[in-house]
C-alpha positions in Angstrom: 28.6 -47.9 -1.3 25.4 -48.2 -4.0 25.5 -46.2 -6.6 22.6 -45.1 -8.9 22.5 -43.8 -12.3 20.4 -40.7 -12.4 19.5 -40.2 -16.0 19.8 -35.8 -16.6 21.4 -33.6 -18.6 23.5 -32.6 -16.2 24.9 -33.0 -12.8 22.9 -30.0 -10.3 26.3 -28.7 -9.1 28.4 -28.9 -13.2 27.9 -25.3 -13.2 28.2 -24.3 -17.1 28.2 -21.0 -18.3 25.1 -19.9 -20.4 27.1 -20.4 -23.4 28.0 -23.5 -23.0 24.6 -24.7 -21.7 22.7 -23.0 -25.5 25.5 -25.1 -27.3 25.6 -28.3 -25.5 21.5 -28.1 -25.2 22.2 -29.5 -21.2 18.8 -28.1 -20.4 16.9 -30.8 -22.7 15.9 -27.7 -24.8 13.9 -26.5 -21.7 15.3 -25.8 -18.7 12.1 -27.0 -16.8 13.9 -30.2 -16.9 16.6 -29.9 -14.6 13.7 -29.2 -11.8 12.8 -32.5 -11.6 16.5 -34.1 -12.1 17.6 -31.9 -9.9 14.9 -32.9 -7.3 15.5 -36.8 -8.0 19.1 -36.4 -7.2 18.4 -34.8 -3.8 15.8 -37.2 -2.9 17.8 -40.5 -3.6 21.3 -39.0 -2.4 21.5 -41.0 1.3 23.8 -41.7 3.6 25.9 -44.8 1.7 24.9 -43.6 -1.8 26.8 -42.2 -4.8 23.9 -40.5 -7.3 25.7 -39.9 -11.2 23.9 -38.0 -13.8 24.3 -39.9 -17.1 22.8 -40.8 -20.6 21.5 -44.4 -21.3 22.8 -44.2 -24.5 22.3 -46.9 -27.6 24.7 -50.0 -27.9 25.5 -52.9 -26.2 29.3 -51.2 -24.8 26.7 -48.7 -22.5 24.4 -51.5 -21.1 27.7 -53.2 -20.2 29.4 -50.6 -18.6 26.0 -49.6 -16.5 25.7 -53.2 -15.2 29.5 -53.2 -14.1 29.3 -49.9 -12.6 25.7 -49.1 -11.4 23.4 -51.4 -8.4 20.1 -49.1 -9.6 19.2 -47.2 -12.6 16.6 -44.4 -11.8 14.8 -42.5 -15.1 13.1 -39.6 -14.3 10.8 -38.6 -17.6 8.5 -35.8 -18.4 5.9 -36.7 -21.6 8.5 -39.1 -22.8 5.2 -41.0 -24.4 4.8 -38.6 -27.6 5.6 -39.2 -31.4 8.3 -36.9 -31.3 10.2 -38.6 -28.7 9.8 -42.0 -30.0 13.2 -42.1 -31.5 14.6 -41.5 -27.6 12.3 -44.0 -25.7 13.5 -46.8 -28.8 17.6 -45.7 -27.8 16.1 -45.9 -23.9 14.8 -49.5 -24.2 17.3 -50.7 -26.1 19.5 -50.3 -23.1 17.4 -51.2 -20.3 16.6 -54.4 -22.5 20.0 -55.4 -21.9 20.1 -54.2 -17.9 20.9 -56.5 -15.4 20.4 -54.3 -12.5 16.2 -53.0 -11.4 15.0 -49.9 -13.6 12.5 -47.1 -11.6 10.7 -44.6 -13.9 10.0 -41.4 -11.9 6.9 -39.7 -13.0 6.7 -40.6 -16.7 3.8 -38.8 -18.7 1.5 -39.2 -22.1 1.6 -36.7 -24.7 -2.7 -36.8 -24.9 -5.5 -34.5 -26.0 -7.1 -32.5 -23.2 -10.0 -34.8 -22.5 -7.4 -37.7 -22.5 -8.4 -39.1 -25.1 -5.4 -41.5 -27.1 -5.5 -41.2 -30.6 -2.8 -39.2 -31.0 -0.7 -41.7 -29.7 -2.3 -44.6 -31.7 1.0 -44.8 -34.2 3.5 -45.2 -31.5 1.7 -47.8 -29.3 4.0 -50.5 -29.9 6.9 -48.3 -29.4 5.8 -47.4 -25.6 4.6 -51.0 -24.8 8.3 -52.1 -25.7 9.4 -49.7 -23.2 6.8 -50.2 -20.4 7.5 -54.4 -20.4 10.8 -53.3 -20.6 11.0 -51.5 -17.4 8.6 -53.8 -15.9 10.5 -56.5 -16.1 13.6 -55.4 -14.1 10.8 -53.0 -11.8 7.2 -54.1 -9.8 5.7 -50.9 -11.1 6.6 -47.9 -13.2 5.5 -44.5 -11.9 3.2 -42.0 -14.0 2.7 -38.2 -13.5 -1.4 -38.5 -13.3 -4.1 -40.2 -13.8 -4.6 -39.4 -18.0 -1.4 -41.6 -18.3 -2.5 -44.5 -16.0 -5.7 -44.9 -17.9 -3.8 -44.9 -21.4 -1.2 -47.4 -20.2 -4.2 -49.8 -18.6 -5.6 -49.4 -22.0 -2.5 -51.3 -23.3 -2.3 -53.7 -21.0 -0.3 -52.5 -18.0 -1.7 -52.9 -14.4 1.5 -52.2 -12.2 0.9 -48.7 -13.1 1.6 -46.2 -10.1 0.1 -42.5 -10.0 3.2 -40.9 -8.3 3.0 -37.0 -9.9 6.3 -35.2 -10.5 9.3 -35.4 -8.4 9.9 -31.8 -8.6 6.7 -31.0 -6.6 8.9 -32.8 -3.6 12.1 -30.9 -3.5 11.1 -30.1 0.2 9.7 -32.3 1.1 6.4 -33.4 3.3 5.7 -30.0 5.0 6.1 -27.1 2.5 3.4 -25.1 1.9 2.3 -22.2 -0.2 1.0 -18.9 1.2 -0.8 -16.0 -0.5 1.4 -12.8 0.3 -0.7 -9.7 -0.5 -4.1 -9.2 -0.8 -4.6 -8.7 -4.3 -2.5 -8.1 -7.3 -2.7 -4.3 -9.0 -0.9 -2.9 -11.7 2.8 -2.3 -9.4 2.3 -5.8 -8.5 5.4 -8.2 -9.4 4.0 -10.9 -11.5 5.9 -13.6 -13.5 4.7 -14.7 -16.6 5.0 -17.9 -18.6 4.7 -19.0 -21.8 4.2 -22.3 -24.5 5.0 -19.9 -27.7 3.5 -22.8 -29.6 -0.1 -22.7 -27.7 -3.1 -21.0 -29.2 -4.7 -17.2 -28.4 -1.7 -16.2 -25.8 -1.1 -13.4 -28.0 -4.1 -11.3 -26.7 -3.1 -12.5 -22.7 0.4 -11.3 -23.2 0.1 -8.1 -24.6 -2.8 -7.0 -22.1 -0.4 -8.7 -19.4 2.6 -6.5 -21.0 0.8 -3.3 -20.8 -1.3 -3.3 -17.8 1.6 -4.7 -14.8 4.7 -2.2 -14.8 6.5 -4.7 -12.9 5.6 -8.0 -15.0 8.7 -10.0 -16.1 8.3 -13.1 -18.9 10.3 -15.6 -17.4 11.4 -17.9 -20.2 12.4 -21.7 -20.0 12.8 -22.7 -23.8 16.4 -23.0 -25.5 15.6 -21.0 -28.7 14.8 -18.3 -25.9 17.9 -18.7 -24.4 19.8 -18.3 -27.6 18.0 -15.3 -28.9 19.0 -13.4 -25.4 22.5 -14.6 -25.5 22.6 -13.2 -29.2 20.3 -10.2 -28.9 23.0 -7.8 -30.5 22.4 -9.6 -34.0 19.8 -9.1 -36.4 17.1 -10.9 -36.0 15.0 -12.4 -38.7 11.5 -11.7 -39.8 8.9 -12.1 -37.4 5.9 -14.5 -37.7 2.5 -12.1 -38.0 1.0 -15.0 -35.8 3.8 -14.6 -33.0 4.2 -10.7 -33.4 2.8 -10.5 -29.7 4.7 -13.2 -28.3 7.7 -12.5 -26.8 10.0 -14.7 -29.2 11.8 -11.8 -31.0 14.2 -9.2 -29.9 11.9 -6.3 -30.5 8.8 -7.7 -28.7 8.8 -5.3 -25.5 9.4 -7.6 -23.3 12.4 -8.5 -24.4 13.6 -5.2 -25.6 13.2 -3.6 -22.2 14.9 -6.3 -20.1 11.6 -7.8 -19.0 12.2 -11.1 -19.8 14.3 -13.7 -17.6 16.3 -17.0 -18.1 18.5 -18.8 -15.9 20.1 -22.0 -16.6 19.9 -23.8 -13.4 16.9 -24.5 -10.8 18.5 -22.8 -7.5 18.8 -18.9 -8.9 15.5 -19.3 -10.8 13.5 -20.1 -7.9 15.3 -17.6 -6.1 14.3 -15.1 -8.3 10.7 -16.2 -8.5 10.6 -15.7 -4.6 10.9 -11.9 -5.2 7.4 -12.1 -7.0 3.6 -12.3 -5.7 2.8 -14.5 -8.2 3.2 -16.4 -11.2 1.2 -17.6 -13.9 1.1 -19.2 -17.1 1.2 -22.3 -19.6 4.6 -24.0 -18.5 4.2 -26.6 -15.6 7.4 -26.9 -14.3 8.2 -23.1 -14.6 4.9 -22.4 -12.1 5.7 -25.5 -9.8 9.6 -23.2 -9.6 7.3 -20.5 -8.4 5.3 -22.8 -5.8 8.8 -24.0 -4.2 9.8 -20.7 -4.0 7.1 -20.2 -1.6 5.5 -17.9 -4.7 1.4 -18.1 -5.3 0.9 -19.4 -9.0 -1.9 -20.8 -11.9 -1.1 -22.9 -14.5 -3.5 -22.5 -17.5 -3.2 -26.0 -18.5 -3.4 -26.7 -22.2 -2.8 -30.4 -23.0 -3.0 -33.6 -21.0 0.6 -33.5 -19.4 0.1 -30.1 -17.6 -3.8 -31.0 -16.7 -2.9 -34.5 -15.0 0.1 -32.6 -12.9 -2.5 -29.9 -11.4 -5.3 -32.0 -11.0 -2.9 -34.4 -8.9 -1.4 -31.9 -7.0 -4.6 -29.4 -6.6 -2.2 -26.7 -7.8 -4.9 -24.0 -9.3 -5.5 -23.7 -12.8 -7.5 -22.5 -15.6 -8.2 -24.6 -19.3 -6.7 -22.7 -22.3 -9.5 -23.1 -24.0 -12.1 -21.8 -21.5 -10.0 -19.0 -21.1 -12.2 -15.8 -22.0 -10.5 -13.0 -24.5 -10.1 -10.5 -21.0 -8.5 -12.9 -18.5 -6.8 -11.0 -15.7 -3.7 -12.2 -13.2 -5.5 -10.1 -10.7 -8.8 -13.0 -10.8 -6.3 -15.9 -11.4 -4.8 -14.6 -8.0 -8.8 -13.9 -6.5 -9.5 -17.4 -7.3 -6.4 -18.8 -6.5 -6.7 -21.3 -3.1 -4.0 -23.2 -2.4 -5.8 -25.1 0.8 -6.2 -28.5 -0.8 -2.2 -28.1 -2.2 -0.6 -27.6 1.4 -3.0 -30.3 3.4 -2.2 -33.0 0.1 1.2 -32.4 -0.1 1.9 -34.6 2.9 0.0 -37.7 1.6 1.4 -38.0 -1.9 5.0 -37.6 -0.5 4.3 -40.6 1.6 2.8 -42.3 -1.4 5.6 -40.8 -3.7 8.4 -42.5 -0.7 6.3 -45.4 -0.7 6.9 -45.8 -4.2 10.7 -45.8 -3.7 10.6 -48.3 -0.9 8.8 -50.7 -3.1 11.8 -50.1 -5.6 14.5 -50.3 -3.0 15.4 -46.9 -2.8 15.4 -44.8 0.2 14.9 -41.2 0.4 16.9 -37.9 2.2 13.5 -37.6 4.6 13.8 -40.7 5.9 14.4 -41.3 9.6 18.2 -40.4 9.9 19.1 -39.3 7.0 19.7 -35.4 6.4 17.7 -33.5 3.4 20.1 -30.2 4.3 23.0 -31.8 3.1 22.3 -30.9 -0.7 20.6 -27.6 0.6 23.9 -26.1 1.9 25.9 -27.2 -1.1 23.2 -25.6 -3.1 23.7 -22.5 -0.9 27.6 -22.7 -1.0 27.6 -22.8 -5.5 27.9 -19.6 -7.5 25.4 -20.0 -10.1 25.3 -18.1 -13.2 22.5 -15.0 -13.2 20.1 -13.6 -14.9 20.4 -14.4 -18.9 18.2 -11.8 -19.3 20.1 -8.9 -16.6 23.7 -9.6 -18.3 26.7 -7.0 -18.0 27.7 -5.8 -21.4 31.9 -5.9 -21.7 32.9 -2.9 -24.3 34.0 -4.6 -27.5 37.6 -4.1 -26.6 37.6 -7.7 -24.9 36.7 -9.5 -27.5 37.2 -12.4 -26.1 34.1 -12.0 -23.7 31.3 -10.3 -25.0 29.2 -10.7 -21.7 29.4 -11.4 -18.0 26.8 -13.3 -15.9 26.6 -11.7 -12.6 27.2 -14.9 -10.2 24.7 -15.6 -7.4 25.9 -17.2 -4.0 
C-alpha cells in the first residue's frame, strides 16, 4: 500500500459542523480551498493507495514522522507566492528541506499585478526561490496555475516550470462540459453572485445586482462571512461608508433577507449552485463550483491569480477594471461562450495526468481504476446545509442555538 500526504485543511469526508469549522478556520479562511483539496484527493486516491490530509508543519519531529510514514508528499497551493503568506511557504520549506521522499506541487500561483508584472513580489524573492529549489530537488518539475507564474519563476531562474492550471477544474474529469440552460437571463432569473469584499467599485455592481434579480443569492466563501451568519443575532458593529453596499454586515439586504449562502464543504455547494442559471463574480474557485455543477458562469478577474486561471481554462471573463459603471448579468450571460472551455478541457487533463505520471502518481481516470468510487461516498455523507437557510431552536435549548438542515 503507498500512501501520500495530501496537504488540506481537512479530510473531504471529516464532516464538522459550521461551528466548529468558523473556530478551527478548516476552510483556510476561504472555503474555495477545499475545492481543489478536495479534487486532489479524488484524483490521486487509486486502487493500492491510502490519501491523508495533513499539515507540514515546522520542526525536525514532522519531517521525521512524514519520511517514516509517507512514500509521496503531494501540495496542492493556491497564490501561496505573496508577502502575506511568506511566513507559511518559510514553515513549508523548512520541512520539505528535510524530506526524504519526492515533493509534487499541484497548481501553485503568484500573487502579481494584472499585467503580470513582479514587483510586488520583489521583497520575498528569496523566500520563493528557497521553496522552488526546495521542491525541485526531490521533484523534476513543480506545477503552476498559468502562464503569469511560469514567466515570474523563469525570471528567477527556474526552467522545470509546468503550466498545469488548477486541480479543481478536474474533479470530473476529461469529458465534462458546460451548457447554457436558458436563453437569456431576466429579472426572475436565479443568479449567484460572488464577491472579493476587498476589490474596488463592486459596490455599484452589487447593489444594481441586489435590486434588479428577485431571485439573486450572494453566495459567500470568506470566514469572516461565515462567522457573521453564524452570529447574526448579535450586534453588529459600525459599518464601513466604503463597504455600506457590500454585503459584509447583517443589515445589508442581502444578508438580512436570507439572500446570502455559505456552506462549508464543496459537495452541497455545488449542489446548490446547480439550481441556478448562472453565476458570476470576483472569486475563482467559487465560479469554477458553478462550472462543475454544470452551471454557466464569468469570472471578473481582478488580479493575476484569477486572470491566469481563466485565460488557461477559456472560462469567460471580464477585467475589473474595464468593467463599465452599468454592467449587467444579463450581457455577461449574452457574451458568455463556453465552446473553447468544453473542446480544451480534454487536452489539459491529459497534460494535467501527464504531469502526475512524470511524478509517479497515477490518477482515478486511468485505465482500470474507478473515478465513482469517491462519487458514491460523496453521495452516501450528510453534509451540513445552508449557513445562510439555518433552523432557529427557541431559546429554551440553550445548548443549541441552531440546526443545519443535513443534505444526503
Amino acid at each position: 500500500m503507498s500512501r501520500i500526504l495530501l496537504r488540506g485543511h481537512k479530510d473531504p469526508f471529516h464532516v464538522v459542523s459550521p461551528r466548529s469549522t468558523h473556530r478551527n478556520d478548516l476552510i483556510g479562511s476561504n472555503v474555495g480551498n477545499l475545492l481543489f483539496s478536495s479534487a486532489s484527493y479524488k484524483l490521486l486516491q487509486v486502487e493500492g493507495t491510502d490519501v491523508e490530509v495533513g499539515s507540514l508543519t515546522d520542526g525536525r519531529r514532522s519531517a521525521e514522522q512524514i519520511n517514516e510514514r509517507y512514500d509521496h508528499v503531494v501540495i496542492p497551493l493556491a497564490n501561496a507566492f505573496r508577502p502575506s503568506f511568506v511566513e507559511a511557504l518559510e514553515r513549508m520549506t523548512r520541512v520539505i528541506e528535510q524530506l526524504r521522499v519526492p515533493v509534487t506541487i499541484l497548481g501553485v500561483g503568484a500573487q502579481l499585478r494584472l499585467d503580470g508584472k513582479a514587483e510586488p513580489l520583489a521583497g520575498i524573492a528569496p523566500e520563493v526561490s528557497r521553496f522552488v529549489r526546495a521542491v525541485l530537488d526531490r521533484s523534476p518539475s513543480i506545477g503552476v496555475r498559468g502562464e503569469m507564474t511560469e514567466r515570474y519563476l523563469q525570471g528567477l531562474g527556474f526552467t522545470d516550470v509546468e503550466v498545469i492550471g488548477c486541480p479543481s477544474v478536474f474533479l470530473h474529469g476529461p469529458r465534462h462540459r458546460v451548457v447554457k440552460r436558458v436563453p437569456e437571463l431576466t429579472p426572475a432569473s436565479r443568479i449567484s453572485m460572488n464577491l472579493s469584499p476587498y476589490v474596488k467599485n463592486l459596490g455599484p455592481i452589487v447593489e444594481r445586482h441586489t435590486e434588479r434579480y428577485e431571485n439573486l443569492r450572494y453566495a459567500a466563501q470568506h470566514r469572516e462571512a461565515l462567522g457573521m451568519l453564524l452570529h447574526r443575532w448579535r450586534r453588529g458593529g459600525p459599518v464601513d461608508p466604503d463597504r455600506a453596499q457590500l454585503p459584509t454586515y447583517r443589515a445589508h439586504p442581502l444578508v438580512r433577507d436570507g439572500r446570502t449562502s455559505f456552506f462549508v464543504d464543496p459537495e452541497p455547494w455545488m449542489r446548490y449552485l446547480a439550481g441556478f442559471d448562472y453565476s458570476f463574480g470576483t472569486r475563482i474557485h467559487g465560479n469554477i463550483a458553478a462550472l462543475l455543477a454544470g452551471t454557466p458562469a464569468t469570472v471578473l478577474a481582478h488580479d493575476s491569480r484569477t486572470l491566469e486561471l481563466v485565460r488557461y481554462f477559456d472560462i469567460p471573463y471580464r477585467v475589473t477594471r474595464r468593467m463599465p459603471p452599468d454592467l449587467d448579468a444579463a450581457d455577461l450571460y449574452a457574451n458568455a461562450d463556453f465552446g473553447a472551455f468544453n473542446s480544451g478541457l480534454a487536452g489539459r487533463f491529459d497534460r494535467f495526468t501527464a504531469f502526475l505520471g512524470d511524478h509517479g502518481l497515477r490518477h482515478v481516470f486511468d485505465e482500470g481504476e474507478d473515478p465513482t468510487r469517491f462519487d458514491r461516498r460523496v453521495a452516501e455523507t450528510r453534509w451540513p446545509g445552508d449557513v445562510g437557510r439555518r433552523v432557529r431552536v427557541p431559546r429554551r435549548t440553550p445548548a443549541r442555538r441552531a440546526e443545519y438542515p443535513a443534505i444526503a
